[in-house]
C-alpha positions, -999 to 999 in steps of 0.1 A, spaced: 200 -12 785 185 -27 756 145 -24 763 138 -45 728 156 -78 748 129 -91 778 158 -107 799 179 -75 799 150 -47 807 129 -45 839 95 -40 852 100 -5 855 106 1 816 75 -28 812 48 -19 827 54 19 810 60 9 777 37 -24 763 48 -41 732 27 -51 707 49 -83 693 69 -107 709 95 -131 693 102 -164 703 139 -177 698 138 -218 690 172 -236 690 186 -267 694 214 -280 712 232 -309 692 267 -315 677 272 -300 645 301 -319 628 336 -315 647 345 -278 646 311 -262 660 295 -257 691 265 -277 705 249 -243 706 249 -232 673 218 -230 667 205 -209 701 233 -189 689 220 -180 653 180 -179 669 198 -154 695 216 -132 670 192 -127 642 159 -120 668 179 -93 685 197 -76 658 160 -80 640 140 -65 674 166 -39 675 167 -30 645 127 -26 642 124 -10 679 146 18 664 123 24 637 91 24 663 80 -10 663 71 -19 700 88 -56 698 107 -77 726 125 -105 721 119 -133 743 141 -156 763 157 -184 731 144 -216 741 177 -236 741 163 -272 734 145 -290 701 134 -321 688 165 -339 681 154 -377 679 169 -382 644 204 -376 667 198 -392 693 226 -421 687 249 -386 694 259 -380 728 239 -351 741 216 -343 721 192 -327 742 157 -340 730 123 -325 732 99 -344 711 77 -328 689 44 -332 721 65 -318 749 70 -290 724 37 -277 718 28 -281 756 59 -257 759 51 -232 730 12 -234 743 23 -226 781 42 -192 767 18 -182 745 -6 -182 771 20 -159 792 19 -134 762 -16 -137 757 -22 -129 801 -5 -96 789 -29 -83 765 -1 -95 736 -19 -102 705 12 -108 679 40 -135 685 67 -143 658 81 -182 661 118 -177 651 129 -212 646 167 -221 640 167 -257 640 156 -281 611 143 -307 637 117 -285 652 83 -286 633 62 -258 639 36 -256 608 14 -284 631 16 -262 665 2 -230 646 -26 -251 634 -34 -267 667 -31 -238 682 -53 -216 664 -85 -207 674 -73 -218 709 -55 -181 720 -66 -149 711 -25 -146 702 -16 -147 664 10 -167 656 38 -165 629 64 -186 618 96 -175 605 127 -199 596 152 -178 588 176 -206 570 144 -214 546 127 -190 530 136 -156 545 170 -161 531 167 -195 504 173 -164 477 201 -151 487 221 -186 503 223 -196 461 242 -160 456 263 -164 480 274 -198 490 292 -222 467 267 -249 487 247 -239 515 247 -273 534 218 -287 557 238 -292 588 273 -272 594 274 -266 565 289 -238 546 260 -214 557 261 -223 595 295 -224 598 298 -188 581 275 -178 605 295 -189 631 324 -176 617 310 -140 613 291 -141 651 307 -166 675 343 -174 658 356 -177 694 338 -212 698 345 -225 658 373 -251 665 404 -251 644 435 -267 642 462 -248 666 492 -264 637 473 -255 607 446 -232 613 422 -256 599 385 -261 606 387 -293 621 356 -303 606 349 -336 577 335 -328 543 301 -330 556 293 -361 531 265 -379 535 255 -417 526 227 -421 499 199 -450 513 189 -479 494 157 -468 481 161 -449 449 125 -426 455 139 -416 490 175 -403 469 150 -388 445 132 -362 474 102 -384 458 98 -401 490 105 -382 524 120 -401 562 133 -393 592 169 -395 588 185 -414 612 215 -390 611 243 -419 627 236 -438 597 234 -404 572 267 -388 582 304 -394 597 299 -368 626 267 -353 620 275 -329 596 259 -325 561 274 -302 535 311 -290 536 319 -261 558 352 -253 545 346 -229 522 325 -210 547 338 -172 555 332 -148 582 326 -122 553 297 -145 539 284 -149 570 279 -114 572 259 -111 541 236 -135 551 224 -123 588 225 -82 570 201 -97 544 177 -118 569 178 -86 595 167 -63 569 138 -85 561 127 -97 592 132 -60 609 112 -48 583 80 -75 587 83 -68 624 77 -30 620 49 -35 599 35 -62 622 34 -38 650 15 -16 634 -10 -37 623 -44 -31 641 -57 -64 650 -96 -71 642 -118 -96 639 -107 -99 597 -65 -98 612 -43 -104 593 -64 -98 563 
């Protein structure tokens, strides 16, 4: 039984043994180009928070990973059949609610671990603050937990099964990346994407909300194929170590009126 995953231990482990952090799984469910599963990003949320908790909990830290939270904000894809929409509101009323279940608990420490681009979190930790004795943190492990490392091992990371995602997948859930039963092919596209007509926006001098049926072919952005299960592996062993290793030291961390200073 793994005690550092809530939906696998019981009451009786519980009410014996109180944690002093909690972490949140946030994924998405979407397409992501032709080749990989609607899923993929509960998937990635899922593997990195429990190879993270587990790894902590073996070193001490008294950490549980919560229940992934299967759904996003997905209205840039919503000309895509299926993409399951939260919008960014419904979002914090969710994140708010289950907070407020940690908080009934005596939790003081809960770690966001968001997997999906769509999902803003920045304005939900400042609404929220203040509002719960429960201190929240945000950690996106495709940004900058792991933006080092994606430049040392990826020819081009991608922003949407991509290289990196599709490694991932690759490495952790190669079962459900789709190939070609003749060739062995990803049957994926390039992951190209369509440049607007405004040259600041081109520029990153001027940000949107990209209307991703009009950005991509089938929703992917960057090109998977040179992806790897091999690379994928180096990525999650490097974002592990990290996160494992801020988790311990959060659980340790008395809380006071001057936390987390």
């Amino acid at each position: 039984m793994r005690h550092w995953i809530l939906s696998e231990t019981n009451y009786g482990y519980v009410k014996d043994h109180p944690y002093e952090v909690a972490v949140l799984p946030m994924g998405a469910t979407e397409p992501h180009n032709l080749h990989l599963p609607y899923g993929t990003d509960v998937f990635e949320a899922e593997t990195v928070a429990s190879l993270s908790c587990e790894a902590a909990f073996q070193r001490g830290a008294k950490v549980v990973m919560l229940p992934p939270v299967p759904y996003g904000t997905e209205t840039n894809l919503a000309a895509f059949p299926l993409a399951m929409n939260l919008n960014p509101s419904t979002l914090l009323a969710v994140i708010r609610d289950l907070v407020d279940s940690v908080a009934r608990c005596g939790m003081r420490k809960l770690v966001i671990l968001n997997s999906h681009g769509g999902n803003d979190f920045k304005p939900v930790l400042r609404e929220l603050i203040g509002q719960t004795p429960v201190h929240l943190f945000l950690c996106e492990w495709y940004r900058g937990l792991s933006a080092d490392v994606q430049k040392q091992i990826f020819d081009d990371a991608g922003d949407h099964a991509g290289e990196m995602e599709t490694a991932f997948g690759l490495a952790y859930f190669p079962h459900l990346v789709a190939t070609d039963p003749l060739t062995g092919r990803m049957t994926a596209d390039d992951g190209a994407v369509r440049a607007t007509r405004l040259d600041a926006v081109n520029r990153g001098w001027i940000s949107i909300t990209r209307p991703w049926h009009l950005l991509t072919t089938n929703t992917g952005v960057g090109n998977p194929h040179p992806a790897t299960a091999e690379k994928g592996r180096q990525l999650v062993e490097v974002v592990v170590q990290r996160l494992s290793d801020f988790l311990v030291e959060l659980s340790s961390a008395a809380v006071d009126e001057r936390f987390p200073y």
